[in-house]
N, C-alpha and C positions, 0 to 999 in steps of 0.2 A: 246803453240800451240792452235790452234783453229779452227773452224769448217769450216773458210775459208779457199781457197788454201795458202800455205804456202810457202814460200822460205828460202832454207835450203840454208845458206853459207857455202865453203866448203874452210877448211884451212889443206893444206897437209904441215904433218913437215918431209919431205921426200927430196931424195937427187934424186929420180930418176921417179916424177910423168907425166904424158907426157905431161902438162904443164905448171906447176908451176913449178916442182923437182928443188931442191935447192935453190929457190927463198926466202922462209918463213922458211930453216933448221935451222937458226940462232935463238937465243932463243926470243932475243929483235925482229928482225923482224916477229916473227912468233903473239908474241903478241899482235905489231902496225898493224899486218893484222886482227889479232882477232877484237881487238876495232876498227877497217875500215868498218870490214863486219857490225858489230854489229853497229856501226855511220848510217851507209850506207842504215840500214832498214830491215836484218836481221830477220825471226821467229824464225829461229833455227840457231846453228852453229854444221857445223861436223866438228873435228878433228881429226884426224888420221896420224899415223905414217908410213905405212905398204902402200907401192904401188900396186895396182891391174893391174899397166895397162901388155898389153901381156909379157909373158915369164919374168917378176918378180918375183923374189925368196923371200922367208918368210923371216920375219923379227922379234926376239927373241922379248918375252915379255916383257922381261928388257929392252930392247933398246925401244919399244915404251913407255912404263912406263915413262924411263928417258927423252924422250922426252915431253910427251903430257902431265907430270903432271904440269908440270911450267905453262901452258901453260893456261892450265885452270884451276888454283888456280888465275893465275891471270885476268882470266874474270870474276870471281865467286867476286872478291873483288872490278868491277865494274858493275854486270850485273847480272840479276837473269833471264836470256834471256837459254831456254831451250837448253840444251848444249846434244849431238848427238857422241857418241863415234863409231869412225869406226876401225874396230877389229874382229877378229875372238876369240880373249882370253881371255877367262873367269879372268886370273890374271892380265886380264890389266883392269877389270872394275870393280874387287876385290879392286883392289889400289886406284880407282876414284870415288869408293862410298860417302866417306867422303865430294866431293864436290856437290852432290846433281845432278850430273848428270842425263836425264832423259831417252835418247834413246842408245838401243843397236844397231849399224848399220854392220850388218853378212853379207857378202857376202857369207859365207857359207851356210848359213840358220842352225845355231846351229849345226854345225860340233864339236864342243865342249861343250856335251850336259848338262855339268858344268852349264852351262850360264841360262839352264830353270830355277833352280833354284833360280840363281843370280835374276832373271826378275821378278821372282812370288814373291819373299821373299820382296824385295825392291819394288815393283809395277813399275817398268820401261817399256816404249814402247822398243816394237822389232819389228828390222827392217829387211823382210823374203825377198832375194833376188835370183833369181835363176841366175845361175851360170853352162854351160855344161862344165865340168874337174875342172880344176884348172887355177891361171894366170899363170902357167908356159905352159898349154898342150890347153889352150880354145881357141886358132885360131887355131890349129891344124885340119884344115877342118872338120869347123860343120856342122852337116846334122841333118835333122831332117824329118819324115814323116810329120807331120804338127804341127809347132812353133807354134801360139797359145795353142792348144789343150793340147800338151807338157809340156808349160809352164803353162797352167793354172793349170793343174793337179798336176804340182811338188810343187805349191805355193800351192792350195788347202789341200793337204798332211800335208805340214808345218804351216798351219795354224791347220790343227786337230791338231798335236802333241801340239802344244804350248795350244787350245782350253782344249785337253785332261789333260795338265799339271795341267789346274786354272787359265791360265791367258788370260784375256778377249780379245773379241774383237777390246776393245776400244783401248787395248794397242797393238796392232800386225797391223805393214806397211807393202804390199808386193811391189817387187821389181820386174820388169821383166827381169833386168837385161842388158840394153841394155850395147853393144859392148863385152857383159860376154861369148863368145863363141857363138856368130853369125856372117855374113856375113853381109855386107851393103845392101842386100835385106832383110834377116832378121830382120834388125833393123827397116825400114821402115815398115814391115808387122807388126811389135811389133807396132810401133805410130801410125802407122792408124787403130790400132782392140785395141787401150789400156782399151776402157771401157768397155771391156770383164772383165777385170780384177776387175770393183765393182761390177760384180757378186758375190766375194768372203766373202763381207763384212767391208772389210778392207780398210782403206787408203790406196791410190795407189800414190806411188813414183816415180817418174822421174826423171832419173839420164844421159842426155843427153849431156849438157856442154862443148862446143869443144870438144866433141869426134872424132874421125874420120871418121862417120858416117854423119859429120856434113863435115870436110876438105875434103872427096871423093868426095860429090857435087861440094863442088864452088873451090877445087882445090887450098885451102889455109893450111898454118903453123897452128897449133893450136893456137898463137899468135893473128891469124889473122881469127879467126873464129867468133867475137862477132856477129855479124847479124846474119850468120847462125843457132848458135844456137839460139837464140831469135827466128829466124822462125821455128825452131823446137817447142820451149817452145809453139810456138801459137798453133802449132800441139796438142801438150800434153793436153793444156788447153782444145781446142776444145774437145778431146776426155776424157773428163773428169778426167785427173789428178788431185792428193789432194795435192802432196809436189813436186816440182822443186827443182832440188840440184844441184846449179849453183855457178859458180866463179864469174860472175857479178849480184850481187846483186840490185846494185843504177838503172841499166839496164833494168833489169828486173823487179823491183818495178815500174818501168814508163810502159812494156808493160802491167801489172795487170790494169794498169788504164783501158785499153779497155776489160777486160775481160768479161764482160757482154755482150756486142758487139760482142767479139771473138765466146761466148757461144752460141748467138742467131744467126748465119750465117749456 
């Protein structure tokens, strides 16, 4: 990583993601998407076994282990390209230590508060994302008195606690969490107020990527949302985002070309 914006490729080894799921389940195709993203121009890669999107049920730590360790043993043997574990389980990044793994990415925000440890002992970034319920209960009509304020406070919170643990700044991303139990006007007040959020101190993470957030506007598949997202991504950039954590990578590395431009408008 680095002090520039960064693009985090996102490779799900899941059967049920809303849009890749079962695309990369395969162990060899999960691989050849790993070295695609990483070909393609990749800062970071997240992988992940565990679906977040609505009303997804948990997924045992064994089962993600058995997935994601192949996975990245085998990028580790061509790539020393900062590798982003997405997980809520302390024993799935117990088992992923050995590969030199750098980022913990919690949707929880340290719901398994095993993981402080794991973070501080090893010096690993964490990745602090807010989240209203769970993916099983977080469309369950979110309301909020006022979503910035809310969010900024619940991430502010988790940033003491990891601050309070001993592990620094440098290593703590906060997440706002979009599509994590908001409405598609919520999501939008989230990209247009994002650089509220480097108030906190922290690299701010954007996790937008054909979301649905992105198919309610133009009324496409998630399939069929690349532009969309990319004009969100311009959004994000505008409002000071630090990491994009997208499925088209090569994409996106072409719209960074105008980001200085994007920055100055």
């Amino acid at each position: 990583m680095n002090n520039e914006l960064d693009i985090m490729g996102v490779l799900n080894i899941t059967e049920n993601s809303f849009y890749d799921g079962g695309k990369y389940n395969n162990l060899n195709e999960s691989i050849k998407h790993a070295k695609f993203l990483i070909d393609n121009g990749a800062d970071i890669i997240d992988i992940g076994a565990e679906s977040s999107k609505p009303g997804s049920n948990p997924i045992s730590s064994h089962e993600q282990i058995k997935k994601i360790e192949p996975v990245v043993e085998a990028v580790r043997e061509v790539s020393d390209i900062p590798i982003s574990i997405d997980t809520r389980s302390s024993k799935v990044i117990n088992k992923l230590l050995k590969y030199n793994i750098n980022i913990v990415n919690d949707i929880s925000s340290l719901e398994d508060s095993e993981l402080l440890d794991i973070i501080k002992s090893y010096n690993l970034t964490v990745s602090l994302m807010h989240m209203k319920g769970t993916p099983q209960t977080m469309q369950n009509n979110p309301t909020y008195n006022n979503i910035i304020e809310e969010i900024y406070f619940y991430l502010k919170n988790k940033v003491k606690l990891c601050l309070d643990y001993g592990i620094t700044k440098d290593n703590i991303i906060v997440d706002p969490g979009f599509g994590f139990g908001k409405t598609l006007e919520h999501n939008y007040i989230i990209l247009n107020n994002l650089a509220k959020f480097n108030q906190l101190g922290c690299r701010v993470l954007s996790g937008i990527s054909r979301k649905s957030m992105i198919g309610n506007v133009i009324n496409k598949t998630a399939s069929e949302r690349l532009y969309g997202s990319l004009a969100g991504s311009f959004l994000a950039i505008r409002n000071h985002t630090d990491i994009l954590r997208v499925h088209d990578v090569r994409e996106t590395k072409i719209l960074l070309n105008f980001k200085e431009l994007i920055l100055n408008t």
